[in-house]
C-alpha positions in Angstrom: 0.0 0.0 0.0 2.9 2.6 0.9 4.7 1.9 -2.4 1.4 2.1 -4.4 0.8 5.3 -2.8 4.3 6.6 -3.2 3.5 5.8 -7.3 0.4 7.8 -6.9 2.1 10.6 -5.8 4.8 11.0 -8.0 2.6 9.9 -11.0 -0.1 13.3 -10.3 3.3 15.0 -10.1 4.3 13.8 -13.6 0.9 14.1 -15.0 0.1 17.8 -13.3 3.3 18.9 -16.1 2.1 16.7 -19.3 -1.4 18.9 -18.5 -0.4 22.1 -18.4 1.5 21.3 -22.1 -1.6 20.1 -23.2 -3.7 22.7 -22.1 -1.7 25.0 -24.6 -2.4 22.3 -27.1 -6.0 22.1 -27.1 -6.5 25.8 -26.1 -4.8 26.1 -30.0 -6.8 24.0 -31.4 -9.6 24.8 -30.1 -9.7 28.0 -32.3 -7.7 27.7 -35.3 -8.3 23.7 -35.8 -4.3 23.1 -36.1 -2.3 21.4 -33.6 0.8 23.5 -32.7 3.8 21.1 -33.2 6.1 23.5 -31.8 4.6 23.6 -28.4 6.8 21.1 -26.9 9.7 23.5 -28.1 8.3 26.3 -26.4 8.3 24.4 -23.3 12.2 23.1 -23.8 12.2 27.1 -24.0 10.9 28.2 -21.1 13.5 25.2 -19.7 16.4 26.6 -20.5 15.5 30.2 -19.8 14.5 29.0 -16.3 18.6 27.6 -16.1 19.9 31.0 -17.4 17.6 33.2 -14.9 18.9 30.9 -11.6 22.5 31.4 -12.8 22.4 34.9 -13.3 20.4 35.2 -10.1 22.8 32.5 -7.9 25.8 35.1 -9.8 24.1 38.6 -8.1 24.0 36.9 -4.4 20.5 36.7 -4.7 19.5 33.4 -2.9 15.5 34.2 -1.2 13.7 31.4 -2.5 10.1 32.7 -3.3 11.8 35.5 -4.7 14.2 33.2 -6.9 11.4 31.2 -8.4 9.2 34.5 -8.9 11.5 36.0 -11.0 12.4 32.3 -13.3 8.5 31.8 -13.2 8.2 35.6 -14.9 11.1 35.6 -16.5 10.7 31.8 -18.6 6.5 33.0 -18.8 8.0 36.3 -21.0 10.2 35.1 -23.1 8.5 31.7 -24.1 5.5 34.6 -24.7 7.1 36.4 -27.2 8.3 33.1 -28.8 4.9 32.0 -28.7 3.6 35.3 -30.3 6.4 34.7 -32.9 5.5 31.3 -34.2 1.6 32.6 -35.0 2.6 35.6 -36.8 5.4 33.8 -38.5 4.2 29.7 -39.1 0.3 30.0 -39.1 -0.7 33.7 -40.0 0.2 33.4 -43.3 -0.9 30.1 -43.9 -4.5 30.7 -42.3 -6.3 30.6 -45.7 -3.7 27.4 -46.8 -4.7 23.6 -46.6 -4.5 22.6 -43.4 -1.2 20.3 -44.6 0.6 24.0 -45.5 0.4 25.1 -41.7 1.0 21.8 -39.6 4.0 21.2 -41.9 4.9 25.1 -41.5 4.8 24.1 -37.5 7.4 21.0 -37.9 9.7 23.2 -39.7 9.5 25.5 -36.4 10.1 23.3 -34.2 13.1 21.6 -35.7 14.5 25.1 -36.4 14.3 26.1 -32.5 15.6 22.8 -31.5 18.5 23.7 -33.9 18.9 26.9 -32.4 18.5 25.9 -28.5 21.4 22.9 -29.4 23.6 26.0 -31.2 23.4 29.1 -28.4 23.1 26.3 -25.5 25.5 23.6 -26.5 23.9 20.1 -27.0 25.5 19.2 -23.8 22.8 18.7 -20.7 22.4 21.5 -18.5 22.6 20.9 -14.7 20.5 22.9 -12.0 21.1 22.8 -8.6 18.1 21.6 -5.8 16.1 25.3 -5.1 13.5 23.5 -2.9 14.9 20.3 -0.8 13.2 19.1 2.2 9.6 17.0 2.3 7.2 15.4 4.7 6.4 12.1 5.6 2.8 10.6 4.7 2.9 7.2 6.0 5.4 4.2 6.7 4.6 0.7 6.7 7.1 -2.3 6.5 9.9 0.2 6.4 9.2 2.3 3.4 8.0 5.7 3.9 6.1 7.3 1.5 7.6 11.0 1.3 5.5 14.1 0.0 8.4 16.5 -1.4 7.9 20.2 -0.6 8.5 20.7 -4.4 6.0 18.4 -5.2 3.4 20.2 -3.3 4.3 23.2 -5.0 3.7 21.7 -8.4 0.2 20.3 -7.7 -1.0 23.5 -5.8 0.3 25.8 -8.8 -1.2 23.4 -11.2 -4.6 23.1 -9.8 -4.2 27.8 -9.2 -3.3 27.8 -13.5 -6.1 25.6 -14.2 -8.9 27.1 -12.2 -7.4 30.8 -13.7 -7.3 29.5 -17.3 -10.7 28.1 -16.8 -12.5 30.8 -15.4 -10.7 33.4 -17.7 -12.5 31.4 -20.7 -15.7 30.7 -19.3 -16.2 33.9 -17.4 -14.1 36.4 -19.0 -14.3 38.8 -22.0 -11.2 37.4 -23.8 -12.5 34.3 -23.2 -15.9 34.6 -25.2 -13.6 36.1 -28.0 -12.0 33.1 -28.1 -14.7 30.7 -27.6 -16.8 33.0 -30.8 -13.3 32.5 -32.7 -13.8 29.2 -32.3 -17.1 28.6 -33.6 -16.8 31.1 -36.6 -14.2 33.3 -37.4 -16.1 35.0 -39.6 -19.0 36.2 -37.8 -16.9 36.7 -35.0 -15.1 39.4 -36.9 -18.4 41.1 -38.3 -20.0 41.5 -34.8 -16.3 43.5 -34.1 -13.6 40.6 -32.5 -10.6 41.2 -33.1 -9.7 37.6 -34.7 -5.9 38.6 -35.3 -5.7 39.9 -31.8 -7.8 36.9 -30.2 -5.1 33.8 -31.8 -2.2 35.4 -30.7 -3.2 36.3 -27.8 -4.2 32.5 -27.5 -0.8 31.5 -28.7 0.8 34.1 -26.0 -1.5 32.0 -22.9 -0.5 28.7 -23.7 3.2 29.3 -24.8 2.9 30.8 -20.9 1.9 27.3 -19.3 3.9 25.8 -21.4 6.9 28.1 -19.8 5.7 27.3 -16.0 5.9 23.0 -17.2 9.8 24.0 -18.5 10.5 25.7 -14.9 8.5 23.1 -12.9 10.1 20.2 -14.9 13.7 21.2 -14.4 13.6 22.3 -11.0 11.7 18.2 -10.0 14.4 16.6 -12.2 17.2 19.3 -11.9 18.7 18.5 -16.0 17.5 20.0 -19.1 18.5 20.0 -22.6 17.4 20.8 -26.3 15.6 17.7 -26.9 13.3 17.2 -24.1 10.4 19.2 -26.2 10.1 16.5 -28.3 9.3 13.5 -26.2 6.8 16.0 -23.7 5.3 17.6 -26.5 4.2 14.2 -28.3 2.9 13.0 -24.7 1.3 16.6 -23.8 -0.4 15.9 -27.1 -1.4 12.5 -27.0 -3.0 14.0 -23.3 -4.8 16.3 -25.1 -6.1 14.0 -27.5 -7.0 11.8 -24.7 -8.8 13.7 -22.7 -11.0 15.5 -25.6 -9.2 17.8 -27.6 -10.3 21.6 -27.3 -11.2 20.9 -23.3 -8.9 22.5 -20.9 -10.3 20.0 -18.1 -9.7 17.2 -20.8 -6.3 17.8 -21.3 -5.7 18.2 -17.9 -7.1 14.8 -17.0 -5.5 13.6 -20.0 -2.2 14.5 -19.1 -2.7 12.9 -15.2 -3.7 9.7 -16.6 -0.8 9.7 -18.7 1.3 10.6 -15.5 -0.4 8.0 -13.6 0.0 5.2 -16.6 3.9 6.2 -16.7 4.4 6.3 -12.7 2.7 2.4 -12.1 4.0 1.0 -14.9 7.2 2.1 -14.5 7.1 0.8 -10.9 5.5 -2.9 -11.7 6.5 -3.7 -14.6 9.1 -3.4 -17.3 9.8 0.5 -17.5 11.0 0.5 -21.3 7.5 -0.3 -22.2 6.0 2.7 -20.2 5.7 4.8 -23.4 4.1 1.3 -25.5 1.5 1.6 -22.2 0.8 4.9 -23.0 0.2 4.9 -26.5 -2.1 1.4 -26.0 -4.9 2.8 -23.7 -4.9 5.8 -25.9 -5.6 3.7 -28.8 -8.0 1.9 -26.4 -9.8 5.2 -25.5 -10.0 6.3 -29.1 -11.5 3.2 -30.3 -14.8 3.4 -28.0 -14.7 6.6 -27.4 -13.2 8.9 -30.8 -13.5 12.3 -29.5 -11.8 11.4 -25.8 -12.3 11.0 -22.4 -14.2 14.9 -22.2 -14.6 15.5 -25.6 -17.9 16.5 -27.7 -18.6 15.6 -31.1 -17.6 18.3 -33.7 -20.6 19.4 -35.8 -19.9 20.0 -38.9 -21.7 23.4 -40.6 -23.8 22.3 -44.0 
């Protein structure tokens, strides 16, 4: 029972940071109808900056905690943001009116081009980072294994959960967010009753290159090594999340992105941990069979 619980824990860990990629997936999607390949990039992003802020930061003296991980939270959430804003204007605004091939192979093309400039201004080498938040509590023990609860673990769930009640009440509740649920429906009507359609996708594309920056800081300070690949693997998992949990729902992709926590964590721990990813890919194959649209999803209607 301890160990299972111990898997439980680190598994919503795991699956709190595949969610908050996803939710930039299927917040993209759920307006424009393209999938963002170059999300996962944006994340290895938001990484890396993360490394450069606590290095300048540890090189002024500065060394308050909070303060530290305010400053690598703002500081990986802008510039991941203006990448974000960069890869609409540049991959998908000009191809808005192209076959749908024209933009997702414009978004490949992007994300192999910041890969190649991450591994060129970073070095292809992996980058190390220091513990920031150490220490933990202990949930139970039985048989001599304690189940421990990491400080930084707490602070990843309770962020998680803060982002995803924000995000959802800023779309359901919020100006903006009736923009962007009218783009989604119909761009064009949206922009004759005065939406600013332009505004409302990059603005969209700004949001969920910012989650995606708080996954790269929360992912490198709970496994303390980074480098230019790691966009890749997360961003095909944050996607496959999204897809799982209903693409186009934020609550979706969060669940979506647990379960895929949870499947890694157990499997990893009971059986043969080089099949995790197989695991993965099988109940989403699974899900999609008996259930096409996802775990949350709704049936797209099409307009005749």
């Amino acid at each position: 029972m301890a160990y299972f619980l111990q898997q439980l824990i680190n598994g919503l860990t795991l699956g709190a940071i595949y969610g908050l990629i996803a939710i930039g997936y299927t917040m993209v999607y759920g307006i424009i109808g393209m999938i963002n390949f170059a999300h996962g990039e944006i994340y290895m992003l938001g990484a890396f900056v993360s490394v450069v802020t606590y290095l300048v930061l540890a090189s002024l003296g500065l060394s308050y905690v909070p303060l530290v991980l305010l400053v690598m939270l703002l500081a990986s959430m802008l510039f991941t943001s203006i990448y974000g804003w960069s890869i609409e204007r540049l991959a998908y605004r000009p191809l808005r009116g192209a076959p749908r091939l024209a933009a997702l192979i414009s978004a490949i093309g992007m994300s192999i081009a910041l890969q190649n400039y991450v591994q060129l201004t970073q070095g292809a080498r992996v980058k190390a980072l220091a513990p920031i938040i150490s220490g933990g509590m202990t949930v139970m023990e039985q048989d001599g294994f304690a189940v421990r609860l990491s400080y930084l673990q707490v602070f990843i769930m309770i962020l998680t959960t803060v982002l995803m009640v924000g995000f959802s009440y800023l779309i359901d509740k919020t100006s903006l967010g009736r923009q962007q649920r009218a783009c989604e429906q119909d761009r064009t009507m949206a922009s004759l009753v005065g939406v600013n359609v332009d505004r409302t996708i990059s603005t969209t594309f700004v949001m969920g290159a910012a989650l995606a920056a708080v996954a790269g800081v929360m992912v490198t300070l709970y496994y303390g090594v980074v480098d230019f690949y790691i966009g890749f693997l997360a961003g095909v998992k944050a996607f496959t999340a999204a897809v799982l949990g209903g693409i186009g729902s934020l609550p979706g992709a969060m669940l979506g992105g647990i379960l895929i926590g949870l499947i890694e964590a157990f499997w990893s721990a009971y059986f043969t941990i080089e099949y995790k990813d197989v695991a993965v890919f099988s109940i989403l194959v699974l899900v999609l069979i008996f259930r096409p649209t996802g775990l949350l999803g709704k049936p797209e209607i099409e307009k005749v």
